[in-house]
VOMARLUM-47643 format. One record per atom (N, C-alpha, C, O): residue in one letter; x negated, y, z. Coordinates in steps of 0.001 Angstrom, whole numbers, padded with zeros to 6 digits, always signed. Layout:
<nodes>
aXYZ...
</nodes>
This chain:
<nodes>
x-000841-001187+000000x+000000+000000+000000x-000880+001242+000000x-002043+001208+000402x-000212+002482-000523x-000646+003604-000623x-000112+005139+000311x+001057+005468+000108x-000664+005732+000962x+000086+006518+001489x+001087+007710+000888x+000544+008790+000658x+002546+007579+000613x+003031+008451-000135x+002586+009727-000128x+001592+010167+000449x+003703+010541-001081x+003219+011966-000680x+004115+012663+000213x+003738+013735+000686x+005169+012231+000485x+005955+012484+001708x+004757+012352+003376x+004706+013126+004332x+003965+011064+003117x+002881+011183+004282x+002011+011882+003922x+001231+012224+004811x+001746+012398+002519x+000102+013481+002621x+000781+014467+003342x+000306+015033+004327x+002034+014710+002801x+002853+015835+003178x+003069+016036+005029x+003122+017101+005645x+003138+014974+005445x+003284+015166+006899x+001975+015433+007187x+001841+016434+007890x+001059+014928+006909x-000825+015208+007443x-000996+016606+007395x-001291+017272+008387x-000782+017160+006043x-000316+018475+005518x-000395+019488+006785x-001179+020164+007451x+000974+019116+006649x+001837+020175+007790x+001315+020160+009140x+001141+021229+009725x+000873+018327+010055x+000274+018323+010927x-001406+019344+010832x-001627+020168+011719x-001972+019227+010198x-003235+019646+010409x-003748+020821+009847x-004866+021290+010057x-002745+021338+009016x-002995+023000+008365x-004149+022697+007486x-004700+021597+007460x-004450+023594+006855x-005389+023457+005843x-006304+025165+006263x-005820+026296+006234x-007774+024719+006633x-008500+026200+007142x-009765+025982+006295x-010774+025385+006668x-009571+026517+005182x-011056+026699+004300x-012342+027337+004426x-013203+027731+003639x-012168+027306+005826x-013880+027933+006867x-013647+027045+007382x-012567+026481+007558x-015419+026619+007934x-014902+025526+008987x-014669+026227+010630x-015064+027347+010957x-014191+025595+011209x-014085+025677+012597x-013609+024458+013664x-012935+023500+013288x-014018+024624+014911x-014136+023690+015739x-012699+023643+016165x-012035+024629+016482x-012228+022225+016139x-011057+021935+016448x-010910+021957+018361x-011837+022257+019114x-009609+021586+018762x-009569+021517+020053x-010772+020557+020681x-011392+020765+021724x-010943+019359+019682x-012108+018687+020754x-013116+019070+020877x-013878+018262+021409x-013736+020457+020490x-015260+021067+019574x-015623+020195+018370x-016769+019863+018066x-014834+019964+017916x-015645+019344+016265x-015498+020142+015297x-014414+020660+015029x-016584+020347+014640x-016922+020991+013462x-015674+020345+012107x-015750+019217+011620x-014572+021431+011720x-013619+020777+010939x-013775+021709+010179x-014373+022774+010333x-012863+021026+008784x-012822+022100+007435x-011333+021492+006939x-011058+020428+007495x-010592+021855+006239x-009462+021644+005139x-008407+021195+005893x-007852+021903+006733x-008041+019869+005605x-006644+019543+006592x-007201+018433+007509x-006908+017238+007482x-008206+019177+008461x-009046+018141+009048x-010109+017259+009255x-010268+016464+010182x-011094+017577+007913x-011574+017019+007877x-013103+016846+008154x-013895+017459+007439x-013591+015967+009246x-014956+015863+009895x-015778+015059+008892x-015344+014315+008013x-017113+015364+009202x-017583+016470+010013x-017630+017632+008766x-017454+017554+007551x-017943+018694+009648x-018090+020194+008773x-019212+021011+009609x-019682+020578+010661x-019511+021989+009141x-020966+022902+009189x-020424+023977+009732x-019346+024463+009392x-021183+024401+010630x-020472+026320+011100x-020922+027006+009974x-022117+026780+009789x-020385+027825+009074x-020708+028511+008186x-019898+028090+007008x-019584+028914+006149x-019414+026356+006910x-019238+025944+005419x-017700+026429+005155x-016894+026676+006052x-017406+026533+003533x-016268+026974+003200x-015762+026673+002558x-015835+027723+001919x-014895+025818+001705x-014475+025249+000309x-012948+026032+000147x-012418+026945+000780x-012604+025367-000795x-011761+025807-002044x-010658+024932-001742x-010804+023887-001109x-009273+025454-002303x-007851+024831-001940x-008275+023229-002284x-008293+022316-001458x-008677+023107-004001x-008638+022057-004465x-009574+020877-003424x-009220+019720-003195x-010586+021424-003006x-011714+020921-002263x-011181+020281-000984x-011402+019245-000356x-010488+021204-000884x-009479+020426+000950x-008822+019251+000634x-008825+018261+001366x-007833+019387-001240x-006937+018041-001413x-008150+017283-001715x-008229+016423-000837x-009122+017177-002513x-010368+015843-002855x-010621+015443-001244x-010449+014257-000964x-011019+016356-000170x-011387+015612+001116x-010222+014946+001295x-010268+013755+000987x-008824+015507+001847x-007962+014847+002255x-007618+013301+001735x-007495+012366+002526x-007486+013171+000352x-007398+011818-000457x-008339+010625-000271x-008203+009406-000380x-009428+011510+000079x-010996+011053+000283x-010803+009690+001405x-010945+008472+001512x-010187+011453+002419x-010156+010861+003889x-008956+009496+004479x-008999+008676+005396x-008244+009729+003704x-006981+008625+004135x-007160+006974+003572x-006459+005980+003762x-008618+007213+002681x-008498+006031+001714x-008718+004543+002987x-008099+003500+003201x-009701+005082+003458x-010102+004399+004513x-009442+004177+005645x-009873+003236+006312x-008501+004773+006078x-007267+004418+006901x-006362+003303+006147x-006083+002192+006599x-005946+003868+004842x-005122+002616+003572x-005579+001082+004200x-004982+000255+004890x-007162+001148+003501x-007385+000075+003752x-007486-000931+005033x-007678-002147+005041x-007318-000139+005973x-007609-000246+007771x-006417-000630+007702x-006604-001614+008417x-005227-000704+007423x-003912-000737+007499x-003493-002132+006909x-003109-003173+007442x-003704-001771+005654x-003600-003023+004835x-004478-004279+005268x-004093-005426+005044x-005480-004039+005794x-006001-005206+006447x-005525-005858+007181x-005983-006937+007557x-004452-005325+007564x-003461-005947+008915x-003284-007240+008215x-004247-008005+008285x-002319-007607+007600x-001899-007740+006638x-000336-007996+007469x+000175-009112+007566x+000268-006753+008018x+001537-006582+008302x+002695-006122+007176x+002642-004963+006763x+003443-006765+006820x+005214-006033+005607x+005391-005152+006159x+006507-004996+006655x+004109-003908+006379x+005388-002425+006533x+005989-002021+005569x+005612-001983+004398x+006909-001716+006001x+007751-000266+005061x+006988+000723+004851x+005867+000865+005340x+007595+001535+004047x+006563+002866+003572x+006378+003620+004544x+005224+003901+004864x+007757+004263+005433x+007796+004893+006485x+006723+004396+007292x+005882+005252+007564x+006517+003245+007754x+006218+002756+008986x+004588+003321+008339x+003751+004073+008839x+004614+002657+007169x+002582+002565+006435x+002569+004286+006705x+001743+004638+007547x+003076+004958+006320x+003235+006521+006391x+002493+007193+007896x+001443+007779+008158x+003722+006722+008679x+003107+007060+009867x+001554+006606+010264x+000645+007404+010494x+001468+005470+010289x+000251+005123+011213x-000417+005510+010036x-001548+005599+010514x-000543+005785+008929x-001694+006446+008335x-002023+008021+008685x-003175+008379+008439x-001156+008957+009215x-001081+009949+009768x-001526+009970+011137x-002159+010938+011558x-001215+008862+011955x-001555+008523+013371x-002876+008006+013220x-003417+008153+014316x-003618+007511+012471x-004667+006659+012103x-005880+008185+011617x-007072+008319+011891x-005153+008910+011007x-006419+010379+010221x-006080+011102+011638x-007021+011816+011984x-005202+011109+012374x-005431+012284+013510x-006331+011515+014799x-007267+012097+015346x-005986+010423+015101x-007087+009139+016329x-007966+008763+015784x-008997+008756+016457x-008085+008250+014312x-009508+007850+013659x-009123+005966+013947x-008556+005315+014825x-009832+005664+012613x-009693+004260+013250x-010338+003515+013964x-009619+002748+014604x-011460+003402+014143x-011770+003109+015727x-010196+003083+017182x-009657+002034+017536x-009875+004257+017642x-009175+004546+018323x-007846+003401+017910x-007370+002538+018648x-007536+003668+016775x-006012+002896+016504x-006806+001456+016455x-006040+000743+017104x-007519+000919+016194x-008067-000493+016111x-008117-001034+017767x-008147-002256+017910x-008123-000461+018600x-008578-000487+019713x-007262-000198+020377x-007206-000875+021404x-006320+000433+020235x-004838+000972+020731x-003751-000085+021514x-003115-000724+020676x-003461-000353+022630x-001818-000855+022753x-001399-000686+021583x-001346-001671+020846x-001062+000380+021185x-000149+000415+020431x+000064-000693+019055x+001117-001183+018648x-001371-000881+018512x-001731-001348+017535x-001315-002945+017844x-000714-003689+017069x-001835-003289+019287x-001607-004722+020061x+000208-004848+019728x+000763-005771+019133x+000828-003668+020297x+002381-003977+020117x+003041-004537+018620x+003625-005565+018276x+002600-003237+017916x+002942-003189+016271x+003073-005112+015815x+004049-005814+015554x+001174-005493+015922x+000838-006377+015465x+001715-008032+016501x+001556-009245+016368x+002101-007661+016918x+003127-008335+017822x+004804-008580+017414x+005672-009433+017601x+004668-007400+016813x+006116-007171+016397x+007272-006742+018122x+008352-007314+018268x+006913-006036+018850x+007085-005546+020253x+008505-004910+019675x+008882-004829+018505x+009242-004436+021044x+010289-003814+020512x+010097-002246+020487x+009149-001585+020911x+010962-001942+020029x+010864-000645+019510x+011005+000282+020733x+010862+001444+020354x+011150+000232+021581x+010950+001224+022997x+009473+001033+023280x+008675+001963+023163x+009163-000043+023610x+007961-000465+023938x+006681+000380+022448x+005854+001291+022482x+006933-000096+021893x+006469+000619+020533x+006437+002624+020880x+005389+003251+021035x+007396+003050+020909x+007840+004127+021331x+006769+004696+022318x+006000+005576+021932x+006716+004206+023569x+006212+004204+024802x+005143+004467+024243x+004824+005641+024055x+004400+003490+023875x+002748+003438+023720x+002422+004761+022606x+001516+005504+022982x+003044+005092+021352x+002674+005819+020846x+002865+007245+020948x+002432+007988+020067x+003857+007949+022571x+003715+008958+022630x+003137+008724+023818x+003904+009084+024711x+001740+008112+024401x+000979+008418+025290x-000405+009368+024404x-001190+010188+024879x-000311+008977+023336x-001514+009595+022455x-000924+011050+022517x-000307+011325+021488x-000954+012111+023508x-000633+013589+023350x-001571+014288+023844x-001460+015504+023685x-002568+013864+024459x-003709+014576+025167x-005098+014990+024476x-005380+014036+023751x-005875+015751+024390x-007080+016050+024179x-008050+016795+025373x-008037+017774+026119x-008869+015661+025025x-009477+015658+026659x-008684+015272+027677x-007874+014378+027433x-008711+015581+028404x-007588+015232+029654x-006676+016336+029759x-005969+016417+030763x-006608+017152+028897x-005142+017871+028562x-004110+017364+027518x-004213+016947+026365x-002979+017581+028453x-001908+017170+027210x-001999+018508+026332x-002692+019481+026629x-001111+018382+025103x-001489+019166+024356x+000166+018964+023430x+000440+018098+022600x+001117+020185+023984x+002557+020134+023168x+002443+020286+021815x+003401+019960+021115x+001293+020789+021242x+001476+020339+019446x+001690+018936+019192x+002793+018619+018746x+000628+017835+019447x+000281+016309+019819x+001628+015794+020250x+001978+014664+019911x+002243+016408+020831x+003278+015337+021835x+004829+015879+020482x+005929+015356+020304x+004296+016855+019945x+005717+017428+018850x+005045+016208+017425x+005750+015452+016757x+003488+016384+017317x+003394+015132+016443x+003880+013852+016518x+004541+013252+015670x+003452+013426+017746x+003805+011955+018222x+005267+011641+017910x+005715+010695+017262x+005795+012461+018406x+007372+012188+018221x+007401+012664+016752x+006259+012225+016622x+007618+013063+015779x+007481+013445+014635x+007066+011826+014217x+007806+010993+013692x+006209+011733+014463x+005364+010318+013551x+005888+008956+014308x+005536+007817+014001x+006473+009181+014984x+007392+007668+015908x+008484+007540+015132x+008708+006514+014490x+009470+008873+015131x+010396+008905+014228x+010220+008351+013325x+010627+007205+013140x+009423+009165+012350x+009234+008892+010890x+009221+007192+010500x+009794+006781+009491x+008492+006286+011438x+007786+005254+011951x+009342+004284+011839x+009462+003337+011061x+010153+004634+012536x+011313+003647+013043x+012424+004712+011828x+013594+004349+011707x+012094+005554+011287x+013185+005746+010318x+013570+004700+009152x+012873+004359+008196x+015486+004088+009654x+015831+003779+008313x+015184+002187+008746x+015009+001404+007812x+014889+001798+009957x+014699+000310+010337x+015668-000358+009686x+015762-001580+009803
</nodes>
C-alpha cells in the first residue's frame, strides 16, 4: 500500500510546511513539513518540501507493509502519519503497535494511541488534537 493523498494531506496540515529551517519543540533541526535532520541557516523551495515529504513517508510505507496486516486505507493513512510524527523506531517499539498487530479492541487501541501527546515530559494540546485526529481517521468507516 501507498499513502493516499488524503494522508499526505493530513501530514500536511499536521506539520505545516517552514522553508527555513528551525528547531522543532524537541530542539531538532527541521525544514518543510518536518523534515529531519536540517541545518540552522538551510532553506528550500515549496517544491523541495513536497520531494522531502514523499521522500520521507516512503520508509514508513514500507515499515507498514512489512506488517503484513489487511489495513484499510484509512487505517494505512493514519499510522503512516503517526509513524512520520514518532519515527519508526518509536512505533516499532509501541503498545500500540503490540495492540494493532493483535487485532485488540478498539478502545484499547484508542487508549494506547492517545498516550503519544507529550514532548518531553510535557503534554502538548497540538499532539493530543493530532492523536485524536489520527485515531479517528484510523477507526473511520470500520
Amino acid at each position: 500500500m501507498k499513502v493516499s493523498d488524503q494522508g499526505l494531506e493530513m501530514i500536511r496540515q499536521f506539520e505545516g510546511c517552514r522553508l527555513a529551517a528551525y528547531k522543532c519543540p524537541a530542539g531538532v533541526w527541521t525544514i518543510g513539513y518536518g523534515h529531519t535532520p536540517a541545518t540552522q541557516g538551510q532553506c528550500i523551495s515549496k517544491s523541495e518540501a513536497e520531494e522531502l515529504l514523499l521522500d520521507d513517508v516512503v520508509p514508513i510505507e514500507r515499515f507498514i507493509n512489512s506488517l503484513q496486516i489487511d489495513f484499510r486505507q484509512k487505517q494505512f493513512d493514519a499510522l503512516v502519519c503517526f509513524g512520520y510524527n514518532v519515527g519508526i523506531g518509536n512505533l516499532n517499539r509501541s503498545s500500540l503497535l503490540s495492540l494493532i498487530r493483535r487485532g485488540d479492541k478498539e478502545d484499547a487501541i484508542r487508549e494506547q494511541w492517545m498516550r503519544w501527546v507529550h514532548v518531553g515530559k510535557e503534554k502538548s494540546s497540538v499532539l493530543k488534537t493530532r492523536r485524536q485526529i489520527e485515531v479517528d481517521y484510523y477507526f473511520d468507516g470500520k
